[in-house]
Structure formats: C-alpha cells, structure tokens
TORKOL-4160 file (C-alpha; in steps of 0.2 Angstrom, whole numbers, padded with zeros to 4 digits, m for minus):
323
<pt num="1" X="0087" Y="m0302" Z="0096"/>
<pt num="2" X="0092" Y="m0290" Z="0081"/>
<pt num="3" X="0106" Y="m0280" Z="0082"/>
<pt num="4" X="0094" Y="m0265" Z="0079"/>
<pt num="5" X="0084" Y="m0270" Z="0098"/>
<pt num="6" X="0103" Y="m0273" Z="0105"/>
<pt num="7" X="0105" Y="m0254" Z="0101"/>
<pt num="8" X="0088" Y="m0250" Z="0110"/>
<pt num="9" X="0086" Y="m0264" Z="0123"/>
<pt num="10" X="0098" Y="m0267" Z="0137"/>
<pt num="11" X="0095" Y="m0282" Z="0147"/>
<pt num="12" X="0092" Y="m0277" Z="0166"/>
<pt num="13" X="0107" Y="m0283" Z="0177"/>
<pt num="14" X="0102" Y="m0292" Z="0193"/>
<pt num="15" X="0085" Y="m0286" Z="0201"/>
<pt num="16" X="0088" Y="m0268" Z="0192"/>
<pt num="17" X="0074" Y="m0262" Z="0178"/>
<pt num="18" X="0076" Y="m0262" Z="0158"/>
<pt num="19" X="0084" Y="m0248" Z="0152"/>
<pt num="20" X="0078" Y="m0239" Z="0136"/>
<pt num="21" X="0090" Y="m0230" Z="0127"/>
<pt num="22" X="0086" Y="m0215" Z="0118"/>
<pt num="23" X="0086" Y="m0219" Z="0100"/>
<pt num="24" X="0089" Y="m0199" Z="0095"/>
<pt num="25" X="0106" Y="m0192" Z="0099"/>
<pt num="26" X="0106" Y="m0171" Z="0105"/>
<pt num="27" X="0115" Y="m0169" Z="0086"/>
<pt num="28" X="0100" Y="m0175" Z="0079"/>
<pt num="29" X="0086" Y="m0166" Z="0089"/>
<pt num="30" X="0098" Y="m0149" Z="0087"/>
<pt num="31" X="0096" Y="m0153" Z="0067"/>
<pt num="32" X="0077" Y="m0155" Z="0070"/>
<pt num="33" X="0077" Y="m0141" Z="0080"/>
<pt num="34" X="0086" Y="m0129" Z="0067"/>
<pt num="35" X="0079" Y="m0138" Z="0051"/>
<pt num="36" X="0065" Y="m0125" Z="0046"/>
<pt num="37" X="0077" Y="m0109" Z="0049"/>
<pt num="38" X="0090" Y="m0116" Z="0035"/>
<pt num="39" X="0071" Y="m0116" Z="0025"/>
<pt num="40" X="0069" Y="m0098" Z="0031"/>
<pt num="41" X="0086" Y="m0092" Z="0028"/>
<pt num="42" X="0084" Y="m0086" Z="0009"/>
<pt num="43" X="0071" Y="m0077" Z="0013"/>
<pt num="44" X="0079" Y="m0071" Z="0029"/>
<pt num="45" X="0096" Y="m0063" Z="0019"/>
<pt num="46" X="0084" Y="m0055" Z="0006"/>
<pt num="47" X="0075" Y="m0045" Z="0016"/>
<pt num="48" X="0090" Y="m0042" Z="0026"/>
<pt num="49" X="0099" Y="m0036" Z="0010"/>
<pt num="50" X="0083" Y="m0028" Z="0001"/>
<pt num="51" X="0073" Y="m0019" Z="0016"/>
<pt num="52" X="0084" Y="m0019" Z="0033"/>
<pt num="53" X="0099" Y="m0013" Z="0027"/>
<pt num="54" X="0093" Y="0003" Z="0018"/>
<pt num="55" X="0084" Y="0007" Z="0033"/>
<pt num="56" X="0095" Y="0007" Z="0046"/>
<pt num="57" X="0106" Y="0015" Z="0032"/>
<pt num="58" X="0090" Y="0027" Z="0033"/>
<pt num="59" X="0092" Y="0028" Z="0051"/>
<pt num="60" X="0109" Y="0031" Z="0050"/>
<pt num="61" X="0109" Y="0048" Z="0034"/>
<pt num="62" X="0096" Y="0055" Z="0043"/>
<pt num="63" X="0109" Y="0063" Z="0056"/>
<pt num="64" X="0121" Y="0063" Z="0044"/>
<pt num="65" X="0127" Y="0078" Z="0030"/>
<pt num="66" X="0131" Y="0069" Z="0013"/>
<pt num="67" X="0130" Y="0074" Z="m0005"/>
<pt num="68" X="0130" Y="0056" Z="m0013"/>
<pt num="69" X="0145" Y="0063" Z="m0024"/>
<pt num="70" X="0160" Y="0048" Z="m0026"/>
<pt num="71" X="0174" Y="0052" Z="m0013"/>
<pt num="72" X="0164" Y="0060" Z="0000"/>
<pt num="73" X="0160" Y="0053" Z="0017"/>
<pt num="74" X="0144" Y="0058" Z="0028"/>
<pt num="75" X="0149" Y="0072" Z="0040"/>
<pt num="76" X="0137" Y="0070" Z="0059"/>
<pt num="77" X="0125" Y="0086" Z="0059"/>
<pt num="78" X="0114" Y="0080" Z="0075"/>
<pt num="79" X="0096" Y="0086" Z="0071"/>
<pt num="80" X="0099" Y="0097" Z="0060"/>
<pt num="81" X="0093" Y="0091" Z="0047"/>
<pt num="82" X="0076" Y="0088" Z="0054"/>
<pt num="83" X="0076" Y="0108" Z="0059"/>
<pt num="84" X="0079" Y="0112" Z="0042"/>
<pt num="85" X="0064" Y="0101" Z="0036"/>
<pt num="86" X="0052" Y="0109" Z="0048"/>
<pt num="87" X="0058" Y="0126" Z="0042"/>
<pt num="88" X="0058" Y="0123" Z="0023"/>
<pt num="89" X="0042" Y="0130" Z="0017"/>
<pt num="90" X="0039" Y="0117" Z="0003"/>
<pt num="91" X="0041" Y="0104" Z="0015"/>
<pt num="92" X="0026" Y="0110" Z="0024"/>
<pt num="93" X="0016" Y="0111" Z="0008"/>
<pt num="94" X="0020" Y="0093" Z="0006"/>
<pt num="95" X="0013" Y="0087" Z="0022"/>
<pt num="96" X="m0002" Y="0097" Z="0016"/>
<pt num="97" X="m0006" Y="0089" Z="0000"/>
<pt num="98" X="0000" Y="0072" Z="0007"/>
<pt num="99" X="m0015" Y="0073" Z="0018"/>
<pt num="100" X="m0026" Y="0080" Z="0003"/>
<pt num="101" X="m0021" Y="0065" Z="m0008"/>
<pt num="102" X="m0023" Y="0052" Z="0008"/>
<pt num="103" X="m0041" Y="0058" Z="0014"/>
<pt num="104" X="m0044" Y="0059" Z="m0008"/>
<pt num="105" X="m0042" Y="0042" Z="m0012"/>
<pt num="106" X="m0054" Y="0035" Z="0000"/>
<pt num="107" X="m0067" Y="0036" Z="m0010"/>
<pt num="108" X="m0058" Y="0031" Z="m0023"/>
<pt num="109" X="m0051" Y="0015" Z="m0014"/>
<pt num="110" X="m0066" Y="0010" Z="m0005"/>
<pt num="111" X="m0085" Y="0017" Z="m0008"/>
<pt num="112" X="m0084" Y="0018" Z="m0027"/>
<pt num="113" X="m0077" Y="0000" Z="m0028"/>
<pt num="114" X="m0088" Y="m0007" Z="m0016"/>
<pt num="115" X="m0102" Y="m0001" Z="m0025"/>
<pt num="116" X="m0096" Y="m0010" Z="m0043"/>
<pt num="117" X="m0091" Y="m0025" Z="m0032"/>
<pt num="118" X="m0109" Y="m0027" Z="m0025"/>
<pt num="119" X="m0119" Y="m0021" Z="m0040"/>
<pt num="120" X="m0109" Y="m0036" Z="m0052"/>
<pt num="121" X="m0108" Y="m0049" Z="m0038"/>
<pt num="122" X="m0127" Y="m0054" Z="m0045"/>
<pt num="123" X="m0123" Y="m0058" Z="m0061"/>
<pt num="124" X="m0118" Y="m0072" Z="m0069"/>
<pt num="125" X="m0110" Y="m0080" Z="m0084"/>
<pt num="126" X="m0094" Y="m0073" Z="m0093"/>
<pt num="127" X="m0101" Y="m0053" Z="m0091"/>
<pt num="128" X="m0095" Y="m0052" Z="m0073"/>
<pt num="129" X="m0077" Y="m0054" Z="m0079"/>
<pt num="130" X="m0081" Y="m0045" Z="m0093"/>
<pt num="131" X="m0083" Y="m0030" Z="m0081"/>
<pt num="132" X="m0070" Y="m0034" Z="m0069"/>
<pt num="133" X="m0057" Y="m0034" Z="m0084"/>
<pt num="134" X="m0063" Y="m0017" Z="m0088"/>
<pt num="135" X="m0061" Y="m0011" Z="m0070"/>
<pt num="136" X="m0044" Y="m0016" Z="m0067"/>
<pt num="137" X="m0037" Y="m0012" Z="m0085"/>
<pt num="138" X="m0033" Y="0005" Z="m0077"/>
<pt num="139" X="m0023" Y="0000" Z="m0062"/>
<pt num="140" X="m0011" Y="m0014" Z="m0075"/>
<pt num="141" X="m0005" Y="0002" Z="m0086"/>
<pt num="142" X="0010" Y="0011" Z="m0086"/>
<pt num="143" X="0011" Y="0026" Z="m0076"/>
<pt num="144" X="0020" Y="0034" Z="m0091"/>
<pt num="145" X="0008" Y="0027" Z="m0103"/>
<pt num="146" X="m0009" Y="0033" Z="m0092"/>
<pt num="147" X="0001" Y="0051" Z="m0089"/>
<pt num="148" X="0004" Y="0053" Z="m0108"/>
<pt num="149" X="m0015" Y="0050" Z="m0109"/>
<pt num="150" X="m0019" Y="0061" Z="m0098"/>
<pt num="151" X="m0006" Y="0075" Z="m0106"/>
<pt num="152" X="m0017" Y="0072" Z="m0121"/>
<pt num="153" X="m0033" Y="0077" Z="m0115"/>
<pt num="154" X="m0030" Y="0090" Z="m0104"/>
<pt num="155" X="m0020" Y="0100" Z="m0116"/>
<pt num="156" X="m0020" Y="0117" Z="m0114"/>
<pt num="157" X="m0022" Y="0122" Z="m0134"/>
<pt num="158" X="m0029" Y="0106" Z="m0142"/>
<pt num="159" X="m0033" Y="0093" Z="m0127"/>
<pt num="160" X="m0051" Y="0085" Z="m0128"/>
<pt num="161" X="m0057" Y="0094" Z="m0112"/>
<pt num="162" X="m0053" Y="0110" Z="m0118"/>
<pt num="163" X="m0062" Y="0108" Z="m0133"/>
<pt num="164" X="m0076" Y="0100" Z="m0127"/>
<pt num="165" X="m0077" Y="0114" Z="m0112"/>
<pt num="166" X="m0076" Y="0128" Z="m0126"/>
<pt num="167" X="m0090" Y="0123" Z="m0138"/>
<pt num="168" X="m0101" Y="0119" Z="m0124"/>
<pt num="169" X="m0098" Y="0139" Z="m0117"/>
<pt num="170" X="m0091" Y="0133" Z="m0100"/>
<pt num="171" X="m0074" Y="0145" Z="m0103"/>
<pt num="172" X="m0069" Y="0155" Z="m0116"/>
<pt num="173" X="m0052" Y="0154" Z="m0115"/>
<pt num="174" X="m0041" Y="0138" Z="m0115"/>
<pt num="175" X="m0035" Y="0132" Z="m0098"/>
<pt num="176" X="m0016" Y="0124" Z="m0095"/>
<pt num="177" X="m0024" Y="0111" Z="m0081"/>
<pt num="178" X="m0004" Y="0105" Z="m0075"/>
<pt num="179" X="0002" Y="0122" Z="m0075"/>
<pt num="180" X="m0013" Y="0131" Z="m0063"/>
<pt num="181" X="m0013" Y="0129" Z="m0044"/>
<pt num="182" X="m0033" Y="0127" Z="m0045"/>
<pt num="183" X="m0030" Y="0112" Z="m0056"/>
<pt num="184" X="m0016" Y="0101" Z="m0055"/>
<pt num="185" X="m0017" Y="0093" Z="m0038"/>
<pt num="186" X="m0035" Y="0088" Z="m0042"/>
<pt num="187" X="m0032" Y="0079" Z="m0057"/>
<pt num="188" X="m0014" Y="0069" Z="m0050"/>
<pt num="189" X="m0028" Y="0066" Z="m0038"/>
<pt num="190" X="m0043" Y="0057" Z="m0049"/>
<pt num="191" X="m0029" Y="0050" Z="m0060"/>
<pt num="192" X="m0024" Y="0042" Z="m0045"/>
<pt num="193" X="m0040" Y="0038" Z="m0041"/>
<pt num="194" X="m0046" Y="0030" Z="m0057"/>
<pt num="195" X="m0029" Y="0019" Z="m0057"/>
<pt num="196" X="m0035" Y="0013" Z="m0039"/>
<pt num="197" X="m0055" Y="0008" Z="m0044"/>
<pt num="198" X="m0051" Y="m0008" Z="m0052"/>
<pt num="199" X="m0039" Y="m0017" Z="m0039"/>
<pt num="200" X="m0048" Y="m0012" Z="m0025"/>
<pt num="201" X="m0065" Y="m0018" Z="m0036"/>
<pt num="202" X="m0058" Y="m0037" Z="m0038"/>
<pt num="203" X="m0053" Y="m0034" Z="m0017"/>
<pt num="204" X="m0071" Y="m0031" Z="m0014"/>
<pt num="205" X="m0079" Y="m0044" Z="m0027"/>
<pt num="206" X="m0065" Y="m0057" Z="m0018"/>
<pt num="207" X="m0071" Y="m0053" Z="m0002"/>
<pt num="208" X="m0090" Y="m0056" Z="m0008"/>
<pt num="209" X="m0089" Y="m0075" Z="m0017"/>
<pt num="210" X="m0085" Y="m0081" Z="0002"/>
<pt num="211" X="m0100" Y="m0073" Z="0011"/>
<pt num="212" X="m0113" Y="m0090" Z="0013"/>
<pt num="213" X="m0126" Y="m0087" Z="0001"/>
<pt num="214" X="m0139" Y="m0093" Z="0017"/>
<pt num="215" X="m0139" Y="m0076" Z="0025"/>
<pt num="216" X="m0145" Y="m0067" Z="0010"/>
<pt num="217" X="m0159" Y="m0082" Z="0009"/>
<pt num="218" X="m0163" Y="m0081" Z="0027"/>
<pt num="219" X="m0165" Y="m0062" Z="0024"/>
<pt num="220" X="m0175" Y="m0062" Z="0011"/>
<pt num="221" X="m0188" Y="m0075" Z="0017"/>
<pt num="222" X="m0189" Y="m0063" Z="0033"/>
<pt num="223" X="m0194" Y="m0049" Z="0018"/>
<pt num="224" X="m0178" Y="m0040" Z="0020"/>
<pt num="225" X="m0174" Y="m0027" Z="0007"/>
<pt num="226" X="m0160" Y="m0027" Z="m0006"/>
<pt num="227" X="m0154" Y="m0012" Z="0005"/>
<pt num="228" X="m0157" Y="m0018" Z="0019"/>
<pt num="229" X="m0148" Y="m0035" Z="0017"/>
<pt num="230" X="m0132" Y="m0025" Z="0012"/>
<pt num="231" X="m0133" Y="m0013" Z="0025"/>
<pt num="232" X="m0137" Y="m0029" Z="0039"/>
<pt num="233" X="m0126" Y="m0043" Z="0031"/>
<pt num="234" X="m0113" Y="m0038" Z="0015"/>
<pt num="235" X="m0106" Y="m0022" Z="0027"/>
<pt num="236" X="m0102" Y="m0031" Z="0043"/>
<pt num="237" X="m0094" Y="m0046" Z="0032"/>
<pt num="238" X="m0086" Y="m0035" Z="0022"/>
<pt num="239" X="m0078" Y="m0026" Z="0038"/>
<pt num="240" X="m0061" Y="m0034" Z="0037"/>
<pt num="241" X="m0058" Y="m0032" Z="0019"/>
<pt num="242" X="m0063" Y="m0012" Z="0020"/>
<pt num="243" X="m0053" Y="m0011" Z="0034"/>
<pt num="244" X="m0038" Y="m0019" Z="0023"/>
<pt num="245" X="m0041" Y="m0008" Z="0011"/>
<pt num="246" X="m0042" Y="0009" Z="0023"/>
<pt num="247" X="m0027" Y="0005" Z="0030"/>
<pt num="248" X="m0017" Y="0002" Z="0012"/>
<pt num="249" X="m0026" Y="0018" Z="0003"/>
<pt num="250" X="m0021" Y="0026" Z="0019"/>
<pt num="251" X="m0002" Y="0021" Z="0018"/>
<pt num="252" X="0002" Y="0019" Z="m0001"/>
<pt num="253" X="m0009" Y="0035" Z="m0006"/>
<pt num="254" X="0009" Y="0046" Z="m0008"/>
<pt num="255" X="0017" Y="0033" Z="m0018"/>
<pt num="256" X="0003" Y="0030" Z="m0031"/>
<pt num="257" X="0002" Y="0046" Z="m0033"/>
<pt num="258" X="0022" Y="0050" Z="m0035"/>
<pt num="259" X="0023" Y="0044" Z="m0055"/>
<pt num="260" X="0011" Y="0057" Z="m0059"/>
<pt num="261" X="0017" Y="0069" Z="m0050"/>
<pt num="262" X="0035" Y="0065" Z="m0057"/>
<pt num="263" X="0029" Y="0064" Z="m0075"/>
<pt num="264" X="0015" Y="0077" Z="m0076"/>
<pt num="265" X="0020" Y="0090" Z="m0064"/>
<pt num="266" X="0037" Y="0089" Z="m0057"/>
<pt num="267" X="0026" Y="0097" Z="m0040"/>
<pt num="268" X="0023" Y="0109" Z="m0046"/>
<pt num="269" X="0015" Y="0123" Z="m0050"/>
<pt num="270" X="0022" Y="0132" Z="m0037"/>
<pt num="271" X="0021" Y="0115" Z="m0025"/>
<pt num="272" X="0003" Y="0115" Z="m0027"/>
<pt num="273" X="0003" Y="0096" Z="m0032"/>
<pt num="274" X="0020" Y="0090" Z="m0025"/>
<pt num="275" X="0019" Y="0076" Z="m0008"/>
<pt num="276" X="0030" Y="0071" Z="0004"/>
<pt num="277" X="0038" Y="0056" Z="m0008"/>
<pt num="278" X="0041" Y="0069" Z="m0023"/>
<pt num="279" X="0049" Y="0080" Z="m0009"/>
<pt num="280" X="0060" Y="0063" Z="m0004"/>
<pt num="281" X="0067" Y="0064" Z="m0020"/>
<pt num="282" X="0070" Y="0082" Z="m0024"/>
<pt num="283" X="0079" Y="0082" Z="m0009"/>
<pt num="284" X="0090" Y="0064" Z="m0012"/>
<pt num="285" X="0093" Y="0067" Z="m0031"/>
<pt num="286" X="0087" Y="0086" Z="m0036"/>
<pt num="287" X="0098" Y="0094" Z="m0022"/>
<pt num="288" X="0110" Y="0078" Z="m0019"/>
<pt num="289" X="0106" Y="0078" Z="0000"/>
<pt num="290" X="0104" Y="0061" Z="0007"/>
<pt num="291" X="0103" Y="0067" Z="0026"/>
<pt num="292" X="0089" Y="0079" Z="0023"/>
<pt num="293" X="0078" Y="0065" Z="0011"/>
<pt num="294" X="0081" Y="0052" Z="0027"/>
<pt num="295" X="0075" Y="0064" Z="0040"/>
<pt num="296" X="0061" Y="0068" Z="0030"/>
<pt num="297" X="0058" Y="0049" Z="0025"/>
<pt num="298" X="0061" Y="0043" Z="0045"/>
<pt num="299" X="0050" Y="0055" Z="0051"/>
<pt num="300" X="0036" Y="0048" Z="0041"/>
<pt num="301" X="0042" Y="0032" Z="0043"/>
<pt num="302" X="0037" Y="0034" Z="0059"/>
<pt num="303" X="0021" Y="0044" Z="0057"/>
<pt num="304" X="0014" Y="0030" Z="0045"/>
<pt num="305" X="0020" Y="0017" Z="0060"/>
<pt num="306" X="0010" Y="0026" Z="0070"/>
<pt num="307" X="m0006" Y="0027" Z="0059"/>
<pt num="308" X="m0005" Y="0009" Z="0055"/>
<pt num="309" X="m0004" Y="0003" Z="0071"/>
<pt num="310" X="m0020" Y="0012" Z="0077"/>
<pt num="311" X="m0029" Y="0004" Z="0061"/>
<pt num="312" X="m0024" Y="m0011" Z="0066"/>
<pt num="313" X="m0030" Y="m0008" Z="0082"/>
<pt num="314" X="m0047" Y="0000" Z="0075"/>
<pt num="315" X="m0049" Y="m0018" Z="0064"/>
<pt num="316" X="m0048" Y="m0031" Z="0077"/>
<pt num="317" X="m0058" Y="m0018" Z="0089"/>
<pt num="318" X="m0074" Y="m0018" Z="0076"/>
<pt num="319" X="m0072" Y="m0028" Z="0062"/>
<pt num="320" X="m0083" Y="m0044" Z="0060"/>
<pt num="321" X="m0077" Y="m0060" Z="0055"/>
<pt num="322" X="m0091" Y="m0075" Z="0049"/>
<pt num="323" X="m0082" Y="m0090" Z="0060"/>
C-alpha cells in the first residue's frame, strides 16, 4: 500500500471497522473558509477609507460646531445646528428648487429618451449609432465647457437668443437670462436636462436589443398596431429599466445640476436657482461651517434613503421582468 493510502487508510484492529481519516485539517477548511474575504478585502478598505469614513465623519460634524480653520477642534452644539437650518430662509428655498429640479428632470431622464430609444431601435446599419453618438455627446462634455456655451448664447447684450428674440419682435429690450429670477432656474433646469437625454437614450436603446423579437411578431400577425405593440409589449418590458432610471433622475437630479449652478449662477439670483447641494457648499466652504453643511447633508441623506427605498419597493411591486 502507498504511503499516500497509509495516511488515509487505517487497518481495523480486531473485529472493529476501517477508519477513514479526514484527509483536510481544520487550518485548511478555515483558509477555504476565509479565501474569498482576502479577495474582498481591497475593495472592502476602499470603500471603508473612500465612502464610510466621511460619513460617519458626516454623522459625527453634523452635531458638532467647526470652522475647518488649522488648530481648531469641533466644539458639541446638540441640535443646533439642525434648528438653525430649518430657520435659515435660503435653506428652505433650496429644498424648493431641489424638488423643482427633481420632478424637471423626469421628462428629461425618462419620456423624451424613451421616445428616441424606440423611434431608432428600427433602424439598421451604421445610422443608429450615428444617432446615438449624437445623443450622448451632450452628457461626455465638460460642465465648464457646456456652461461657457450656454453663457454664450444667453448673453444679455450679444448672446444668440437675444438676438434672435429681438429681430423676430418677441422683446424689445435685451434680457440678462442668469441674472432674472423668472429665468435662471429654468434654464440650469433644461441645461440639465439636455446633458441627461443621451445616457438615459443608450439606457433605453440597451434595454430594447434584449426584448425577443417574437412578441412584436406575434403582435403583428394578431394585427396589433405600432402603438398598440408599444403600449402592450415595449412598456411592460421596459418597466425595470424606467424604474432604474426614476429612481437615479430622482436621486442625482441635485448633483447634475450643481456645476451649473456653481458655474453660471452661484444660486443665485437672489436664491432663485440655488439647490440643497449648492447650499451644502456655501455652508462648508463660503461660511466655513462644517456642522451646519453635515446637518443639512444628514438630513437628506436620510430623506433620499427614504425615497429610495420606497422606489425600490414601487419596482419589485410593479415592474415586469420577461423570465
């Protein structure tokens, strides 16, 4: 017998049965057992360092009284600084216009891209990416370089809108878009917007190449309509995607619109276009108060936790998957 079975294979003593021994020691089913977390563990410490440590540091400021200056120390405050956000009143304008820009970007983030995604799904050859390189050039640009743009044409003495709304009689005097109230907000808002089309165009167009081709054939045989078929088969399969793309729109709307804000307006005029993240910063590194931009940034971290979850909920409630 080979010294390898010897290790294995004890001969029975007497009238007593063979006895196996187990060929894995406990060290080596603990270093099974531990294997994939030394896999994990990279990724573990840099989301540790990166994202868990700022916010329990978050967490931490939000109760606390600095001013970020070198050889000062957070002093306690309790809740004060939460009290002071719900009685500053451009804070409240913020929460205002963070909804305005939240519920403005749906159509923006959803409906219009559907639309492109479904009217080039039909066609074929090079032209489809064609169009799709054109939609999502916007959202690949440089907030500083869309915002200079954008500067550009809404000038208030030689910008392209301005001209063009003169000569055609629609005002008779120029109009500074960034610098009036009834203006500003609404275009951070479809600059915004026009950013957003394209990724949420190639979202939609994904979504559409894995939809089996036999439903629309079925469909048609049974004299469905274009319309109909959409309405019957390409919304319900498209559920999970839209519902993907509600809830991002819904949580990231504030910060895709924060460089423009930052750049164009600085929130203002007179807060008309400023958001919760703008008021973030202001409060961090305009007025060096750390405590005051964490009790504003844990207060929504919590509100955004909140509407999250309930999309989530909404999505595997009502959205249709083809399995």
């Amino acid at each position: 017998m080979s010294k390898s079975l010897e290790n294995i294979y004890q001969p029975p003593l007497s009238n007593e049965p063979p006895v196996i021994r187990k060929s894995v020691s406990k060290k080596g089913r603990k270093r099974k057992t531990f294997k994939p977390y030394f896999y994990l563990l990279p990724a573990i410490l840099l989301l540790g360092i990166w994202m868990y440590q700022p916010l329990l540091s978050t967490f931490y400021l939000a109760f606390q009284k600095w001013s970020m200056v070198p050889g000062t120390t957070p002093e306690p405050v309790g809740l004060e600084n939460f009290i002071r956000l719900f009685n500053n009143k451009d804070f409240l304008i913020s929460i205002e216009n963070t909804i305005f820009y939240t519920i403005g970007l749906l159509p923006f983030s959803i409906i219009i891209p559907l639309l492109l995604a479904v009217s080039t799904h039909g066609m074929t050859g090079k032209i489809k990416n064609v169009y799709r390189v054109i939609f999502f050039i916007p959202m690949i640009l440089a907030p500083v370089t869309v915002s200079a743009i954008w500067r550009w044409l809404f000038h208030p003495s030689n910008g392209l809108v301005n001209i063009f709304l003169l000569k055609t009689g629609l005002i008779d005097t120029n109009i500074a878009f960034f610098s009036d109230p009834r203006f500003a907000k609404w275009i951070i808002l479809f600059m915004t917007g026009w950013s957003l089309i394209g990724f949420s165009t190639i979202m939609f167009s994904a979504a559409l190449t894995s939809i089996n081709k036999d439903y629309y054939e079925a469909a048609s045989l049974d004299g469905s309509s274009r319309f109909k078929r959409f309405i019957d088969i390409t919304l319900p399969l498209l559920s999970p995607t839209i519902f993907f793309m509600l809830t991002m729109s819904m949580l990231f709307s504030s910060q895709f619109t924060f460089a423009y804000i930052d750049i164009l307006t600085a929130g203002g005029p007179f807060g008309s276009s400023t958001n919760i993240y703008y008021e973030m910063y202001k409060y961090g590194f305009s007025n060096l108060n750390a405590g005051l931009s964490s009790a504003a940034a844990i207060l929504f971290f919590f509100v955004f936790a909140i509407i999250a979850l309930v999309l989530n909920y909404v999505s595997r409630k009502f959205a249709f998957y083809d399995n």
